[in-house]
Backbone as a ProteinNet text record, in pm:
[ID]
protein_1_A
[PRIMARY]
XXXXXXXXXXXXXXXXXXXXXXXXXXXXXXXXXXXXXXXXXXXXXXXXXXXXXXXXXXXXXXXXXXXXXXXXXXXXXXXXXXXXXXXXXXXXXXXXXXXXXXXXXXXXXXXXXXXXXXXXXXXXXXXXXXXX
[TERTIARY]
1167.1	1189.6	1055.2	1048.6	948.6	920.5	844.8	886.3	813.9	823.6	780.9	749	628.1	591.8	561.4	626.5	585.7	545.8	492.1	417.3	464.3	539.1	547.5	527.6	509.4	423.1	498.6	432.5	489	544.3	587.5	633	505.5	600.8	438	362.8	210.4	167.5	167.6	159.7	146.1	11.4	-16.9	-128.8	-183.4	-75.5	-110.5	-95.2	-147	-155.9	-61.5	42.5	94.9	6.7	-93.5	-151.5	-193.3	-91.6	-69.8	-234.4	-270.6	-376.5	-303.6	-325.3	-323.7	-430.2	-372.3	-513.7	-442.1	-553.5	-520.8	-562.3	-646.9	-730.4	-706.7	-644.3	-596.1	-740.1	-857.8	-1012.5	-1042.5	-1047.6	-1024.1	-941.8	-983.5	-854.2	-921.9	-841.5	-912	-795.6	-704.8	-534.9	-543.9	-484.8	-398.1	-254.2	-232.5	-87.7	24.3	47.2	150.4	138.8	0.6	-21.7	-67.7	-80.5	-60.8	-58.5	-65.8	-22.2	59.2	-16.8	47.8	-31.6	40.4	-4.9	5.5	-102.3	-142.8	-108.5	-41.2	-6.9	-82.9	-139.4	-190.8	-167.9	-137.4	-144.5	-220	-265.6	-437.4	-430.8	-536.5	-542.5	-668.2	-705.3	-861.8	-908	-859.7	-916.2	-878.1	-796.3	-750.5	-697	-700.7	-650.9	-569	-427.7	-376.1	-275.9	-308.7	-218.3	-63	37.2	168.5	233	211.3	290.8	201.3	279.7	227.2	336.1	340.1	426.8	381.3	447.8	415.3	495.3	411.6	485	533.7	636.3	635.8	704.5	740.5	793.6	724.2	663.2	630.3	759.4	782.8	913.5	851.3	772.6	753.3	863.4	952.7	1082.6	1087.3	1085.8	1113.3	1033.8	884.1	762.9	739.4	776.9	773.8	876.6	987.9	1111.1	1047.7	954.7	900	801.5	733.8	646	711	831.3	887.1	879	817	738	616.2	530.1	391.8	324.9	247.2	175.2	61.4	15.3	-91.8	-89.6	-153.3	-100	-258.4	-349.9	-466.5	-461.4	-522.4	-557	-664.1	-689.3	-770.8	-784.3	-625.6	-573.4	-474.7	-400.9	-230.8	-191.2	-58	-23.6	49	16	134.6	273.7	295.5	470.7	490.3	436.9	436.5	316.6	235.7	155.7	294.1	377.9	431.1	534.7	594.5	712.7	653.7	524.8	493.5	434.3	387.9	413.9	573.2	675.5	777	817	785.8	879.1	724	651.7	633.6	500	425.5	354	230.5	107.5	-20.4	-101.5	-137.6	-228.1	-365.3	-457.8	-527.8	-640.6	-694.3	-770.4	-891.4	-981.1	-1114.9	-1140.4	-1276.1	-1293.5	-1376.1	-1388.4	-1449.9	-1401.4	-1397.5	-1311.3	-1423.1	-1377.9	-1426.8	-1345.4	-1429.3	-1316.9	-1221.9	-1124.8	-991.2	-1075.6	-1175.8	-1262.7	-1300.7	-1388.9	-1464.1	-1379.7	-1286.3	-1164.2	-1122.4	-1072.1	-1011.3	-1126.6	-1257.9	-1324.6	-1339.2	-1339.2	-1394.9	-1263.2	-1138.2	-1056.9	-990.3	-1049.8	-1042.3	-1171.2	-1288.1	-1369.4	-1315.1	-1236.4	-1177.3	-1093.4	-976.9	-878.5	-953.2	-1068.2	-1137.5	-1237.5	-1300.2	-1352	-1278	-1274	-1212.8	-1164.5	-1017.8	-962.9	-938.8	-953.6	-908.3	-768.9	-803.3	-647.5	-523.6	-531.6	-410.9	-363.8	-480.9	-433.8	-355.8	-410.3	-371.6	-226	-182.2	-96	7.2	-32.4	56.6	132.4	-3.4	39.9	123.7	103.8	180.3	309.8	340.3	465.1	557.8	443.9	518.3	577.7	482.2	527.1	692.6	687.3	800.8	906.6
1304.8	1320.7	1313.7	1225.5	1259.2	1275.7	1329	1336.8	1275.3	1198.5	1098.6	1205.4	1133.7	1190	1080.3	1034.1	923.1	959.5	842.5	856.5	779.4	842.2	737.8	645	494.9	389	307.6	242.7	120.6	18.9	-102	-231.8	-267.5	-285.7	-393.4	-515.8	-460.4	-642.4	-737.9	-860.5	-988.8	-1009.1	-1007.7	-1071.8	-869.9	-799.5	-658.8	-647.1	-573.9	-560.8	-415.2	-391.3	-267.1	-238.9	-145.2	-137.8	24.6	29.3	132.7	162.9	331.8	352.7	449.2	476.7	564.2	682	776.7	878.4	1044.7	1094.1	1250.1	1353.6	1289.9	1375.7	1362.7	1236	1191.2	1088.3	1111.9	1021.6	902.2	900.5	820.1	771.9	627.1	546.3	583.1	672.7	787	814.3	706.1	775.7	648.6	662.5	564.3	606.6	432	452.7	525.6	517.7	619.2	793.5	819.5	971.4	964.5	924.4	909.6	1032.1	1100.7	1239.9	1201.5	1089.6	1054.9	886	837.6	714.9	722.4	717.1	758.9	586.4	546.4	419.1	357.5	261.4	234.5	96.3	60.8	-58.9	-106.8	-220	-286	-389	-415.8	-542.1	-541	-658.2	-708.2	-573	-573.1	-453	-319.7	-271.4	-130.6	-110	32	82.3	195.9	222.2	346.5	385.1	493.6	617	617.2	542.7	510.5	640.8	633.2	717.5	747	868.3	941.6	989.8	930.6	932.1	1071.2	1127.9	1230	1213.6	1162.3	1196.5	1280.3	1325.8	1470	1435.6	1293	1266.5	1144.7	1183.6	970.8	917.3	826.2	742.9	571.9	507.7	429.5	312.9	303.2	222.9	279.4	421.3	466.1	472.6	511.5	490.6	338.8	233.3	84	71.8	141.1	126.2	239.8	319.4	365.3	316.7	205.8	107.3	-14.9	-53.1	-178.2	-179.5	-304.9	-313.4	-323.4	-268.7	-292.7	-439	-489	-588.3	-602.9	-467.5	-438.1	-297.4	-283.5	-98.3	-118.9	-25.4	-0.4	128.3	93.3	216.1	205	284.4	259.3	250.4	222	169.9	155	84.5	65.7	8.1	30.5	-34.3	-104.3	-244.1	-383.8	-368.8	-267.3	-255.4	-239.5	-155.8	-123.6	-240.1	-281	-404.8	-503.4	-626.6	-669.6	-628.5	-514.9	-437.2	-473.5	-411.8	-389.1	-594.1	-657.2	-778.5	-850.7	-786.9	-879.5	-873.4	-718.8	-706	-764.9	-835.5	-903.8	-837.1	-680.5	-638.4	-681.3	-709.7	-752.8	-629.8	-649.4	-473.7	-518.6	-430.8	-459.4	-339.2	-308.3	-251.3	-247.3	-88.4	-68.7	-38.7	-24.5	16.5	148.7	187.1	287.9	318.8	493.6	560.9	518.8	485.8	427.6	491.4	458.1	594.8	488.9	547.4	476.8	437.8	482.2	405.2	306.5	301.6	185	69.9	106.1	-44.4	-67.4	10.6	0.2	-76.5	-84.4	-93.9	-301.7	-275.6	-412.2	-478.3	-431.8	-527.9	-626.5	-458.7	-562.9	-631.8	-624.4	-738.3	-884.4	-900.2	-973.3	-1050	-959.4	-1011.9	-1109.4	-1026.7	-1099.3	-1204	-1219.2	-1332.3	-1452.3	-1494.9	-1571.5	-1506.3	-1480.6	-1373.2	-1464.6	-1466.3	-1522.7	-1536.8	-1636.9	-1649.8	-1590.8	-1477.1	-1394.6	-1388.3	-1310.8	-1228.8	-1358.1	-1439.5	-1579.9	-1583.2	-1599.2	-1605.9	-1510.7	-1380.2	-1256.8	-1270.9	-1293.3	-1290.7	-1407.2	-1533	-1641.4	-1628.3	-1545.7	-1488.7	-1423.6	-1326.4	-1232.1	-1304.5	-1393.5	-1486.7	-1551.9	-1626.8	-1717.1	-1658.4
-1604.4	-1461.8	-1390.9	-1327.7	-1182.1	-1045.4	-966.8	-832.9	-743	-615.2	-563.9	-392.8	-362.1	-231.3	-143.9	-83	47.5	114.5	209.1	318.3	417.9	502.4	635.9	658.9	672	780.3	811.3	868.7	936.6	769.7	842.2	755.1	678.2	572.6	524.9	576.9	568.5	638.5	564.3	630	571.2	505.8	397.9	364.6	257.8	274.8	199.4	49.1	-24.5	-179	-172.1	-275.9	-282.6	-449.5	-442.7	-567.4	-615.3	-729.3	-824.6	-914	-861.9	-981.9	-1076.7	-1192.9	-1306.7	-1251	-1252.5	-1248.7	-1260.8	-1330.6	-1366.1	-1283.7	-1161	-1099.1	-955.9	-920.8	-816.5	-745.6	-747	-752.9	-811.4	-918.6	-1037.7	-1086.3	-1117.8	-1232	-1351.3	-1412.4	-1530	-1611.1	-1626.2	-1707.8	-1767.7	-1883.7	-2016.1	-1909.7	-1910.7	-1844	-1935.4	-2024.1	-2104.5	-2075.2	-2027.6	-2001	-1871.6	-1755.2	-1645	-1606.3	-1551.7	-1475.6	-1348.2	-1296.4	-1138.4	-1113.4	-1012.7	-993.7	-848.6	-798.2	-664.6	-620.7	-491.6	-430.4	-323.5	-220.7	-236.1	-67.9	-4.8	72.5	72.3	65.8	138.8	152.7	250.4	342.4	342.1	477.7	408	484.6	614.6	711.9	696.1	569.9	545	434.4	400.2	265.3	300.3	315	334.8	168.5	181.7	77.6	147.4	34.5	78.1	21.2	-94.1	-202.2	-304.8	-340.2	-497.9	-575.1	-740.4	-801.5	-894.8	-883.3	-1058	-1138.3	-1303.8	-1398.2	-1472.1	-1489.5	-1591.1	-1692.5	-1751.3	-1868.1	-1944.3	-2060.5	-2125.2	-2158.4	-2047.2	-2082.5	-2036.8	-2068.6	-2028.3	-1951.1	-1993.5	-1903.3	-1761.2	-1756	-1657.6	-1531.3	-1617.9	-1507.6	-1476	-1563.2	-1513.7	-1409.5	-1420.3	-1266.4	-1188.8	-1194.8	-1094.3	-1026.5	-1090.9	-1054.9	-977.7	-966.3	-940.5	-806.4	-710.6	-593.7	-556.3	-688.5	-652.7	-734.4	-668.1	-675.9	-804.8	-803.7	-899.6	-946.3	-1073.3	-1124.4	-1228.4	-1227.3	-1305.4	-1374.7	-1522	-1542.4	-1665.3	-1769.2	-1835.5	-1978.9	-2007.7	-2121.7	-2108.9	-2216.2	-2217.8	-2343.5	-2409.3	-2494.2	-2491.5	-2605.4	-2634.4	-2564	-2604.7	-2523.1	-2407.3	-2331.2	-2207.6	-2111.9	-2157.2	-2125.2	-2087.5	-2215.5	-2209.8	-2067.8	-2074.2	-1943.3	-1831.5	-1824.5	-1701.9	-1621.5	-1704.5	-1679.4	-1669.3	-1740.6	-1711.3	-1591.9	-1542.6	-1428.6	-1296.4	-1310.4	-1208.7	-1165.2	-1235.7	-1157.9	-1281.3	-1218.6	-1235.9	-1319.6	-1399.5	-1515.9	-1474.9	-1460.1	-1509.9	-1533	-1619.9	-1755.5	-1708.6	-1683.4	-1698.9	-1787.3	-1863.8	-1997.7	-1965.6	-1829.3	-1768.6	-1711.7	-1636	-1531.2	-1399.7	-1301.2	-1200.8	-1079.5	-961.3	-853.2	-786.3	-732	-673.1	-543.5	-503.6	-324.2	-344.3	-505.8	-493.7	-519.7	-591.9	-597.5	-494.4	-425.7	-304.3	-238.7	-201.9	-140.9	-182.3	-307.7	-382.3	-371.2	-352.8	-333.7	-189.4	-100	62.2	87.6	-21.5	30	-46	-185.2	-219	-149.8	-33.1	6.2	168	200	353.8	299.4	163.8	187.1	88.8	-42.6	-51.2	-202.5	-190.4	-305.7	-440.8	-541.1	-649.8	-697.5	-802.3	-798.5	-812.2	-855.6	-914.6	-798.5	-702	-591	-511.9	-467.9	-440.4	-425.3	-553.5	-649.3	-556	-585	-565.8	-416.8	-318.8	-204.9	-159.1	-186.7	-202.3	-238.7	-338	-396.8	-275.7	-206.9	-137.9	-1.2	18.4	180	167.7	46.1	34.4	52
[MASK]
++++++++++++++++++++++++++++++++++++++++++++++++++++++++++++++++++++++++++++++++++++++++++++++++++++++++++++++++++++++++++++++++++++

């Protein structure tokens, strides 16, 4: 079982990332997604980063935290395994793996300079996805 805390806002924008961190501390992408404590959520654009939602986990069920993930664009953390790797790609959302705990600002930070000057391809990719 887990419990979910939203946040109000407006619609999503055009051209926004919905991106999932792993973290135990709520600061840091500092969690192995299987032990997760919570996955703090995430909007961003080139010009902003707002706090949508926060998920807490209180069970390792990986199926379950992947359908608690379903909607976001991108989900980090700082390990993961074959199985849940494979899930969390089928259902459409993007992994990707520090080999260091690093803080949830500075990504945030490094990814709206990604999205304002010229974003690579995944992201490309993602947002392209989301227009059609």
């Amino acid at each position: 079982m887990s419990t979910e805390i939203k946040v109000s806002t407006s619609d999503e924008q055009e051209g926004s990332l919905k991106v999932a961190f792993a973290t135990n501390d709520s600061e840091n992408i500092n969690a192995h997604f299987g032990s997760a404590k919570q996955f703090y959520i995430y909007s961003v654009t080139k010009d902003d980063a707002a706090i949508v939602q926060v998920i807490n986990i209180e069970t390792k069920d990986t199926d379950k935290t992947v359908a608690l993930l379903q909607g976001m664009d991108i989900v980090y953390f700082v390990n993961i395994g074959p199985t849940a790797a494979a899930k969390i790609i089928n259902s459409g959302i993007f992994p990707i793996k520090y080999k260091e705990v690093i803080s949830i600002e500075t990504e945030l930070n490094k990814l709206q300079n990604m999205l304002g000057d010229n974003p690579p391809p995944f992201i490309k990719k993602i947002i392209a996805k989301k227009a059609a």
